[in-house]
C-alpha positions as CSV (number, residue, x, y, z in Angstrom):
1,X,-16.3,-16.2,16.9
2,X,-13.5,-15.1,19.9
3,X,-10.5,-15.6,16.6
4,X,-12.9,-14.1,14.1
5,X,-13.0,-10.7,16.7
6,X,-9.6,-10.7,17.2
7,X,-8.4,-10.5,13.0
8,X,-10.9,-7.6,13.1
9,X,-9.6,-5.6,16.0
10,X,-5.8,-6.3,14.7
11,X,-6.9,-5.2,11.0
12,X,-8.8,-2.3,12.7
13,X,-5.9,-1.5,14.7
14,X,-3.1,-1.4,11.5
15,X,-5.7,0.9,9.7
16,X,-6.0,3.2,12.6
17,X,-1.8,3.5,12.6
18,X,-2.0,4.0,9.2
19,X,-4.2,6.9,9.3
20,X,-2.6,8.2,12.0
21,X,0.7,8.3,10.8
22,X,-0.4,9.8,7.5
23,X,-2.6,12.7,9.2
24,X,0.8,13.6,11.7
25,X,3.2,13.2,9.2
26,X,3.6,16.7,7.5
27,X,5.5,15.9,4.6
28,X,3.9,12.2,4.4
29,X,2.1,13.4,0.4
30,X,4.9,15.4,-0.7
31,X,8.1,14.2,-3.1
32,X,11.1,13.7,-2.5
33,X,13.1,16.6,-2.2
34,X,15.2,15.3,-5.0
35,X,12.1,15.4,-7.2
36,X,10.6,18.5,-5.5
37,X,13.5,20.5,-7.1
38,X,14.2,18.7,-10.2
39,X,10.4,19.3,-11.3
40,X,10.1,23.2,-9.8
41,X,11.5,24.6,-13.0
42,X,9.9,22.0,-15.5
43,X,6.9,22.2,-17.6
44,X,3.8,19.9,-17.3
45,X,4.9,17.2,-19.5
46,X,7.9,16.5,-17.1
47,X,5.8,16.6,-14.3
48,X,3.4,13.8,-16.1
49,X,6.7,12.0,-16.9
50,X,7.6,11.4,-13.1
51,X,4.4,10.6,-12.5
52,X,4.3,7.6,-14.7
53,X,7.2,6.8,-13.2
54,X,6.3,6.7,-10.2
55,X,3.0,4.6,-11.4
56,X,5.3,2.4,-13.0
57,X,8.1,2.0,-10.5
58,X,4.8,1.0,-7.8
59,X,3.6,-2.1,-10.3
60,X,5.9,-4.4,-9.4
61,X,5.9,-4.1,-5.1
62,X,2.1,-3.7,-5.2
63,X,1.6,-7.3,-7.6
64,X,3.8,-9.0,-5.4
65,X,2.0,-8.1,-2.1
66,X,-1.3,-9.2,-4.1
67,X,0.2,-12.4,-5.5
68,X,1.2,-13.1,-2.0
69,X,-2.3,-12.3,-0.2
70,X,-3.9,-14.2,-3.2
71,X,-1.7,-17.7,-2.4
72,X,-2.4,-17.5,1.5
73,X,-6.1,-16.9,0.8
74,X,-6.2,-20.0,-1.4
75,X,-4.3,-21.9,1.1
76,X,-6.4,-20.8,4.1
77,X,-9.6,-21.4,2.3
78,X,-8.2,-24.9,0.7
79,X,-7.3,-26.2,4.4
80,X,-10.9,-25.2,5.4
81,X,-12.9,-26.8,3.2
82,X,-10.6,-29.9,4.2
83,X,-10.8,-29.4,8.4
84,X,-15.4,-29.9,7.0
């Protein structure tokens, strides 16, 4: 129960940084300034255009961290059932 408190406090903890450095940061939701400019004179459709880029350019990072937390899941829960 003592190991189960501690993953919660240590999960609680990263989600409290988290939050915190997205409420302080100013700029934290805003583009690059690179994009900022490049879209300021542009219609709507190239606006839409960045953003599926940007939807597509996050794919790949975000199913590799899932493919990764899906493998140690299986292996935690597979050595488990074999400690019973």
């Amino acid at each position: 129960m003592n190991e189960r408190r501690r993953v919660f406090q240590r999960i609680f903890l990263a989600l409290a940084l988290a939050t915190m450095s997205v409420l302080l940061a100013a700029n934290a939701l805003a583009q690059c300034p690179l994009c900022r400019t490049a879209l300021e004179n542009r219609n709507d459709s190239s606006a839409r255009t960045m953003n599926i880029a940007i939807v597509v350019l996050l794919i790949p990072p975000v199913s590799i961290f899932c493919s990764i937390f899906a493998i140690a899941y299986k292996k935690r829960k597979g050595s488990d059932e074999e400690d019973d």
